[in-house]
C-alpha positions as CSV (number, residue, x, y, z in Angstrom):
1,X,-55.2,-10.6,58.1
2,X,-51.4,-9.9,58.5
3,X,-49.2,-11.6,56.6
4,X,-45.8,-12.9,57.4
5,X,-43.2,-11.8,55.0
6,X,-41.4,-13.7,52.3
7,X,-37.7,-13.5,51.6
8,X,-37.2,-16.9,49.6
9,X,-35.8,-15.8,46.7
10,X,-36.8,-19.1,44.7
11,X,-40.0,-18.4,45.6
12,X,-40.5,-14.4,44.3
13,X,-38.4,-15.0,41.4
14,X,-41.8,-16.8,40.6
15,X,-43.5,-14.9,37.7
16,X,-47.5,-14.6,39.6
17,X,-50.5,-16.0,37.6
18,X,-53.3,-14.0,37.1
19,X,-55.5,-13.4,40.0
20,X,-59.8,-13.4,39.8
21,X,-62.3,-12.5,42.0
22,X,-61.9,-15.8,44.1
23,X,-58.7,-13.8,45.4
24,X,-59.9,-11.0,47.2
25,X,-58.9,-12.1,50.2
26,X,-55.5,-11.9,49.1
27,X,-56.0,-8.5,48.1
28,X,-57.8,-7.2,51.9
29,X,-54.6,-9.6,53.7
30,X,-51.9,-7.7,51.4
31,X,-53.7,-3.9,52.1
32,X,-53.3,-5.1,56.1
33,X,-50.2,-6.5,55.4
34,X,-49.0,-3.4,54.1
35,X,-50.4,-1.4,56.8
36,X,-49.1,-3.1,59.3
37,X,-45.1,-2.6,58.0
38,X,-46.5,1.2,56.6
39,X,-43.3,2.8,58.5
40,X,-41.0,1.1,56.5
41,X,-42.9,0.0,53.6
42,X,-44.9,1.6,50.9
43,X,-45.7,-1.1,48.3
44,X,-46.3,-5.1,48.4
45,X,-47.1,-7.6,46.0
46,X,-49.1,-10.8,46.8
47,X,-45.4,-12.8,46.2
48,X,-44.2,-11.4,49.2
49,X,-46.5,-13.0,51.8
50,X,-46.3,-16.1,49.9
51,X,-49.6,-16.1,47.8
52,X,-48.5,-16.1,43.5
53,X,-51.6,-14.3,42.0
54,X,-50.8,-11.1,40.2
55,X,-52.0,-8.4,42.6
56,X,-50.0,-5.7,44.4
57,X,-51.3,-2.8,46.6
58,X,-49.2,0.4,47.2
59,X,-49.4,3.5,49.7
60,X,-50.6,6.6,48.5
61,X,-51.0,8.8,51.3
62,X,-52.5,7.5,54.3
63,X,-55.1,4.9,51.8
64,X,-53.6,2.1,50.0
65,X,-54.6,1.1,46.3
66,X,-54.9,-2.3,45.5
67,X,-53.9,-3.0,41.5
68,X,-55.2,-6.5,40.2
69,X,-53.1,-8.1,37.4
70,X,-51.4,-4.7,36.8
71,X,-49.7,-4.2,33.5
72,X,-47.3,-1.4,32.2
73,X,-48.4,-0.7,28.6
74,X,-46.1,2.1,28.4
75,X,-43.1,4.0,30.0
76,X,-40.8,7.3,29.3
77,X,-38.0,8.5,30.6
78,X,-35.7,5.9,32.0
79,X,-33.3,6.4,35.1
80,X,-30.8,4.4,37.3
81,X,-31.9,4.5,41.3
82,X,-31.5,1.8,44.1
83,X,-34.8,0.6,45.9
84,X,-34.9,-1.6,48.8
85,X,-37.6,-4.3,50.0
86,X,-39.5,-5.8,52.7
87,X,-38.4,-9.4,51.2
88,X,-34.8,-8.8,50.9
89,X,-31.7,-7.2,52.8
90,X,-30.0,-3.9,51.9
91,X,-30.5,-2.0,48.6
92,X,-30.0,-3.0,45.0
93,X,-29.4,-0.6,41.4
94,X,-31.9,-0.6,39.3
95,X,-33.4,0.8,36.4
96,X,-37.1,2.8,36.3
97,X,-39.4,5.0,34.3
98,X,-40.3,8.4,35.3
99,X,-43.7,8.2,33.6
100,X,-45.9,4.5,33.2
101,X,-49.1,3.7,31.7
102,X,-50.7,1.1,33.5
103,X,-53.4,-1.3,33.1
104,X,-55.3,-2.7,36.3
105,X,-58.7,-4.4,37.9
106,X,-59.7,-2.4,41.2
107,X,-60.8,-4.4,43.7
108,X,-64.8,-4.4,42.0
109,X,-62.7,-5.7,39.1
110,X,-63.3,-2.6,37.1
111,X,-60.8,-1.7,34.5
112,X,-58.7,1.1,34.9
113,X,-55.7,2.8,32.6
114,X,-54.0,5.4,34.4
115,X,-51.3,7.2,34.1
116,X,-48.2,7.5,37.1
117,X,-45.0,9.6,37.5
118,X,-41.8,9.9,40.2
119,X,-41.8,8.0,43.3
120,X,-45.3,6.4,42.4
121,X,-44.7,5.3,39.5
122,X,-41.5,3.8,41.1
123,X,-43.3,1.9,43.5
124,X,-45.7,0.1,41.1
125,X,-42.8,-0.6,38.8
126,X,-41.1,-2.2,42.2
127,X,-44.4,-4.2,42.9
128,X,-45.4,-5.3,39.0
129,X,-41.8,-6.4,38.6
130,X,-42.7,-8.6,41.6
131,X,-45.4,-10.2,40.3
132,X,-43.0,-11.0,37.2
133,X,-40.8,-12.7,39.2
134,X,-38.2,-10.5,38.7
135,X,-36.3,-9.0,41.6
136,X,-34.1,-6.1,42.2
C-alpha cells in the first residue's frame, strides 16, 4: 500500500529498532511506496512513511531491493557530495563512501553480506543513515 511521506524531523531523527518477520508488510508498503515516487526517488527507509523498524528498500534498475536491519561493517574511500530527500526540502552536504560492506536480511530473512560502490552504495548509505536517525 502507498505510503504517505514523512517530513517531521523529530520523528526521523529517531534511530529505527530492529525489524522481524512480523514486519513484512512494512517492507511490501515501503517497495510500493517507493515505486510510486520512482521519478524522483531512488531509496526509502521505513522512517519515512512513519513506521520505526530498521528496514529500507532502494532502486536498482527497474526492481527494488528491500535490506532488513542493514548494517555497514565496512567502508573505503570517503568523499564530500550533497543528496536530497523525499522527507525534506532542498539539498544538504554530506559525507559518503565509495565502497561499503553491508550486512542485511532479504525479505525470506536470509542473511546476506555484499559488497556496494558509487551511486549505490550512496543510496544505502542515505537510507541506513535513516534508519539511525541521522539526517542529512
Amino acid at each position: 500500500m502507498i505510503k504517505s511521506i514523512m517530513a517531521d524531523e523529530n520523528f526521523l531523527s529517531k534511530k529505527s529498532i530492529p525489524a522481524t518477520k512480523d514486519d513484512l508488510n512494512v517492507v511490501n508498503d515501503l517497495m510500493d511506496t517507493l515505486e510510486y515516487h520512482s521519478d524522483n526517488c531512488v531509496g526509502m527507509a521505513a522512517n519515512m512513511i512513519g513506521i520505526s523498524k530498521n528496514i529500507s528498500v532502494f532502486r536498482l534498475g527497474n526492481t527494488s531491493v528491500p535490506m532488513i536491519n542493514p548494517v555497514i561493517i565496512s567502508k573505503k574511500n570517503i568523499y564530500e557530495t550533497s543528496e536530497g530527500c523525499l522527507s525534506l526540502t532542498g539539498e544538504r552536504p554530506t559525507q559518503r563512501y565509495q565502497n561499503i560492506k553491508v550486512k542485511y536480511l532479504d525479505i525470506n530473512f536470509i542473511e546476506h553480506t555484499q559488497d556496494f560502490s558509487d551511486w549505490i552504495a550512496q543510496i544505502i548509505q542515505h537510507e541506513i543513515d535513516h534508519c539511525n536517525g541521522i539526517i542529512i
